[in-house]
N, C-alpha and C positions, 0 to 999 in steps of 0.2 A: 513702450518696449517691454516694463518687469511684465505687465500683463498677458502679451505676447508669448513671451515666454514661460509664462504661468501657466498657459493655456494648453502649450502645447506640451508640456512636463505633466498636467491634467490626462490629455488624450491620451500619452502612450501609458500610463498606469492603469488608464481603466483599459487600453487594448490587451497590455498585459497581462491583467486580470482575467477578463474576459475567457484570453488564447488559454492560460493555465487552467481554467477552473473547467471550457468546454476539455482539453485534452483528458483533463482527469475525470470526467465523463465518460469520454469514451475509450479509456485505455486503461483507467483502474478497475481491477475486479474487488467487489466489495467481498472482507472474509469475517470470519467469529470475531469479535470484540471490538466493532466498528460500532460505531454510533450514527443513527441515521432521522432526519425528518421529512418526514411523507405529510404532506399535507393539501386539501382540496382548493381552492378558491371559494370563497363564501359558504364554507362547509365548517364553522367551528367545532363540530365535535370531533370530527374529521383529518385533526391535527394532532400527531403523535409522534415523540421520540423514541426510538428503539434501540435497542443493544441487540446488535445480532449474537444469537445465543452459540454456545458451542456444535449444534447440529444444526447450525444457517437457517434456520426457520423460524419466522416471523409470522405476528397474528395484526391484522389488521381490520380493524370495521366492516362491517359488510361481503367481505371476501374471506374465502378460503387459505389458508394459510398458503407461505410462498417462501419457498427456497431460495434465499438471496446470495447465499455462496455464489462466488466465481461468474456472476452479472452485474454488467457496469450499469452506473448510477442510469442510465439514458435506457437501457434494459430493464432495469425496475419500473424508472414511472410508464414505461409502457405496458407491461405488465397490470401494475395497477389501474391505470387508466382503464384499459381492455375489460378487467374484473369488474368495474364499478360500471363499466357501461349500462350495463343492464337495470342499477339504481338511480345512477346519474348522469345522463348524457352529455355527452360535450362536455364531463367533466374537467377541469386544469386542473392537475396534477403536478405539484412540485416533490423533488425529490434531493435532498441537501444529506452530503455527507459532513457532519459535524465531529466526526473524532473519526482519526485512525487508530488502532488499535492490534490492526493484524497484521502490519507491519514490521514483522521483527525477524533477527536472528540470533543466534548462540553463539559465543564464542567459548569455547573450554580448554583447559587446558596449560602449558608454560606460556600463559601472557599473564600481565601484570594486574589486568583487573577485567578476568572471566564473568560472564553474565549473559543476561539478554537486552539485546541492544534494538531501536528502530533504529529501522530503515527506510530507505526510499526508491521507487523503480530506478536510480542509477547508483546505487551502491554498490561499492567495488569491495574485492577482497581485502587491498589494502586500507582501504580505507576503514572498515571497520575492525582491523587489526587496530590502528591508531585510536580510533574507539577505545579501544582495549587496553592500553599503553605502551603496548608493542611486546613484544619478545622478550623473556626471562634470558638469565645469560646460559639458561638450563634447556633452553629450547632445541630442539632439533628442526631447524628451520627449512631443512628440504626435503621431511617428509608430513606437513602439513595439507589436511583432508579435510576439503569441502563435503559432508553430506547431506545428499539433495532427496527428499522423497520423490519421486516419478513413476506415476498410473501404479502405486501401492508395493512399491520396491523400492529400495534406499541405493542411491548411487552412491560412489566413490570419485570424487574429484579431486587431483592428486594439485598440489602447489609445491610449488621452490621457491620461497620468499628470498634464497642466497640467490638465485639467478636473477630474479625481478629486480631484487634491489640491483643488482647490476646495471641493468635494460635488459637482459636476455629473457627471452621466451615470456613479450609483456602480454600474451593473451591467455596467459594463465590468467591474470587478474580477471577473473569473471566478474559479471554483475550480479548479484546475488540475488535468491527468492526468498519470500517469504517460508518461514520454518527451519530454514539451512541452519545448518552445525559447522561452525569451523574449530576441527581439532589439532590442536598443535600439541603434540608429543614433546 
């Protein structure tokens, strides 16, 4: 019976696994200060770790360099693969994100301990106030500003952490992006 149930406690961690690691395949955009390993099958020089540099562009073996910004992990080995064709056909191509890095945002301002914080694609506003230790007694807590960079223009996301905390108007709580500023006056 323990084994039984060893087995199947076994199966759903590695489905688990599995589910998490394809989703952040295809749903994480790799940005600057990510760490990444690309490597061939039976290609040992062919194995390199990278820091993607603050202009997203990466040098690899045999190919031209490639702009890895804002392309998911499953997007790159395609990419790679494609390039090496030409030297090595049929090559396998692995593609491992080994550190996040560009995962973050700012908080500034009347919170308790302003900084930069990672984060994760469900990151909410409060939640990374709590991050922060929450709210000075100095704070002006309903007029608190999400700033969002979008296509090279800074938005203004207005918050009321007096109504949230309430329950009112909970879709303020946005989930945050990568580089956002939350300023609390």
């Amino acid at each position: 019976m323990k084994a039984i149930i060893f087995c199947i406690i076994i199966c759903l961690m590695v489905t688990v696994s599995y589910s998490s690691s394809s989703a952040a395949d295809n749903f994480y955009l790799i940005g600057p200060g990510d760490v990444l390993e690309i490597s061939v099958w039976n290609e040992p020089d062919l194995t390199k770790k990278l820091a993607v540099p603050p202009d997203g562009v990466i040098s690899f073996p045999l190919i031209n360099p490639i702009k890895v910004t804002n392309l998911t992990i499953t997007a790159l080995k395609k990419v790679v693969t494609q390039r090496l064709s030409e030297y090595i056909p049929d090559a396998t191509v692995t593609v491992m994100l080994l550190a996040i890095n560009s995962m973050k945002a700012y908080v500034i301002g009347k919170v308790k301990q302003a900084g930069e914080y990672p984060i994760t694609m469900e990151t909410t506003v409060l939640q990374i106030l709590a991050k922060a230790g929450g709210l000075t007694p100095f704070a002006s807590d309903g007029n608190i500003k999400i700033l969002r960079q979008k296509n090279k223009k800074i938005i203004n996301i207005p918050f009321d952490y007096g109504e949230v905390e309430k329950g009112k108007n909970l879709e303020q709580n946005i989930l945050l992006k990568p580089g956002d500023v939350i300023l609390v006056p």
